[in-house]
C-alpha positions in Angstrom: 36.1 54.9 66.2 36.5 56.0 69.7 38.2 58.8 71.4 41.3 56.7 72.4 41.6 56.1 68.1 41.5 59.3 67.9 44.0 60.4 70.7 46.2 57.8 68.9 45.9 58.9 65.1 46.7 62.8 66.2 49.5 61.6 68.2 51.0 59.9 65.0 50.5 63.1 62.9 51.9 65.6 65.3 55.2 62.8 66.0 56.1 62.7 62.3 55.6 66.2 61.7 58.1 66.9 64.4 60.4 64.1 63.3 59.7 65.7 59.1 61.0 69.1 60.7 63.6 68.1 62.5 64.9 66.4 59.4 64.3 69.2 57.8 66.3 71.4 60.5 69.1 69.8 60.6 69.5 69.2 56.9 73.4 69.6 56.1 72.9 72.4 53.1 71.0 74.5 55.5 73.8 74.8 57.8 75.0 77.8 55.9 72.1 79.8 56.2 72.1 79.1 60.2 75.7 80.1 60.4 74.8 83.2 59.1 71.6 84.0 61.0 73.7 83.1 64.2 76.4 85.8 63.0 74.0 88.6 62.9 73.9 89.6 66.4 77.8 90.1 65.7 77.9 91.9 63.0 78.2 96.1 62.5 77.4 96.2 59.4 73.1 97.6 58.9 72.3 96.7 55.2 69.5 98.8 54.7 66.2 96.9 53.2 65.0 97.9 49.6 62.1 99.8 50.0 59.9 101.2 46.6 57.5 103.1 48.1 59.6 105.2 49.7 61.8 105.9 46.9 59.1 106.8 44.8 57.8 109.0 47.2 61.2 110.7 47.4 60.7 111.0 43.9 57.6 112.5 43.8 58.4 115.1 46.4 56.3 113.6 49.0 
């Protein structure tokens, strides 16, 4: 096996991983969840994320 089979083989991995995520990009069901990450920058609403610790440190006087 020399280099040049080598060059050749990694060439064919990295293409159909890009072609595999590109599928997987452009996927029709995931168009949803695009549409809505595009719409952030947009939005006013600030949901606040869940967070536990802090909660429970609110509880606990801290």
């Amino acid at each position: 096996m020399d280099i040049g089979t080598i060059h050749g083989i990694y060439t064919l991995i990295f293409m159909f991983a890009f072609i595999g995520l590109a599928i997987f990009v452009y996927l029709p069901r995931r168009k949803k969840t695009y549409d809505d990450a595009a719409a952030l920058p947009m939005s006013d609403v600030i949901e606040p994320k869940k967070d536990a610790d802090a909660s429970r440190r609110q509880d606990q006087g801290e």
